[in-house]
C-alpha positions in Angstrom: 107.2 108.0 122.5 105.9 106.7 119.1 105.9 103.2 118.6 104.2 101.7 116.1 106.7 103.4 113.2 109.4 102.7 114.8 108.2 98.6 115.0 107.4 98.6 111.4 111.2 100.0 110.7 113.5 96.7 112.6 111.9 93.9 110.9 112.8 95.7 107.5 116.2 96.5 108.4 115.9 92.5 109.7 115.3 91.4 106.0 117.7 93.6 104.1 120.4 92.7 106.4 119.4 89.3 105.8 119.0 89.6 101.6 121.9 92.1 101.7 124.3 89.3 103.5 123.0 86.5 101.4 124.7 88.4 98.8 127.7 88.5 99.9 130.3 86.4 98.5 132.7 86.1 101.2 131.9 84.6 104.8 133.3 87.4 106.7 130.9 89.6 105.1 127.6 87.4 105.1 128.4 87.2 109.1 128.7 91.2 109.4 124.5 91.4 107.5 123.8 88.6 109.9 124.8 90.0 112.9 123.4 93.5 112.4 120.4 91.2 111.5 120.1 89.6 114.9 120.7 93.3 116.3 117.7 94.2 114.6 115.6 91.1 115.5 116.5 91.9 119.1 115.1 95.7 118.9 112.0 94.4 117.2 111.9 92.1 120.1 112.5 95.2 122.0 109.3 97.1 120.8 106.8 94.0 121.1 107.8 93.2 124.5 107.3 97.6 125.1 104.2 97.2 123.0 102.5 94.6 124.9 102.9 96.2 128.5 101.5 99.3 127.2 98.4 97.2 125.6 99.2 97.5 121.9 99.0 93.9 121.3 96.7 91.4 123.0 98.5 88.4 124.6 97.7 86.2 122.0 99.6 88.6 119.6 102.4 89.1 121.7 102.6 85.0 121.9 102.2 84.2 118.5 104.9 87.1 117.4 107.3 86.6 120.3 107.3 82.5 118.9 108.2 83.9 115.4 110.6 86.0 116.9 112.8 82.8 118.9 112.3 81.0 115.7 114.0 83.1 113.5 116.5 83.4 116.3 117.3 79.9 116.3 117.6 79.9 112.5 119.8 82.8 112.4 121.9 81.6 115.1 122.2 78.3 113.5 123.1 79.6 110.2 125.7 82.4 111.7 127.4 79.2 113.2 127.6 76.8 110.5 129.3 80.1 108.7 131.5 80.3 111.4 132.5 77.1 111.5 133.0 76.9 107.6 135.4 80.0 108.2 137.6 78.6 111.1 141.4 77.6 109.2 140.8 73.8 109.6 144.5 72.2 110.9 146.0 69.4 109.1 146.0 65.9 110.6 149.7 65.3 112.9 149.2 61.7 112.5 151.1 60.1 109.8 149.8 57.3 107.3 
């Protein structure tokens, strides 16, 4: 198996999945980029996880990229919900004046 291209290839797919969904007008859309995003972050995940058990990276490597990695999870996550919630058909109040 050859690693090392195929860890270069997710975090690019990561950021134009990202750009491409910031471009997007409509929420529906931005969430589709986002989630193939977070698909993507989790395969990068994937390889460094791989690529540390086989001894490509060093353990402080691994740490300091598996940290970036749950950060941008987090972000992502958080942004994919506020979308979410933005998008939800909001109900009108029963109670009356």
């Amino acid at each position: 198996m050859v690693l090392l291209p195929r860890l270069d290839a997710p975090p690019y797919l990561f950021q134009g999945n990202i750009a491409e969904g910031f471009g997007r007008k409509h929420t529906k859309d931005k969430l589709n980029f986002y989630y193939d995003a977070r698909g993507s972050l989790c395969e990068t995940k994937n390889h460094l996880i791989y690529g540390h058990q086989v001894g490509y990276f060093a353990d402080s490597e691994f740490d300091e990229n598996n940290a970036l990695i749950k950060d941008i999870w987090r972000e992502l996550n958080s942004l994919m919900v506020t979308l979410e919630a933005s998008s939800e058909p909001r109900s009108e109040s029963t109670s009356k004046p």
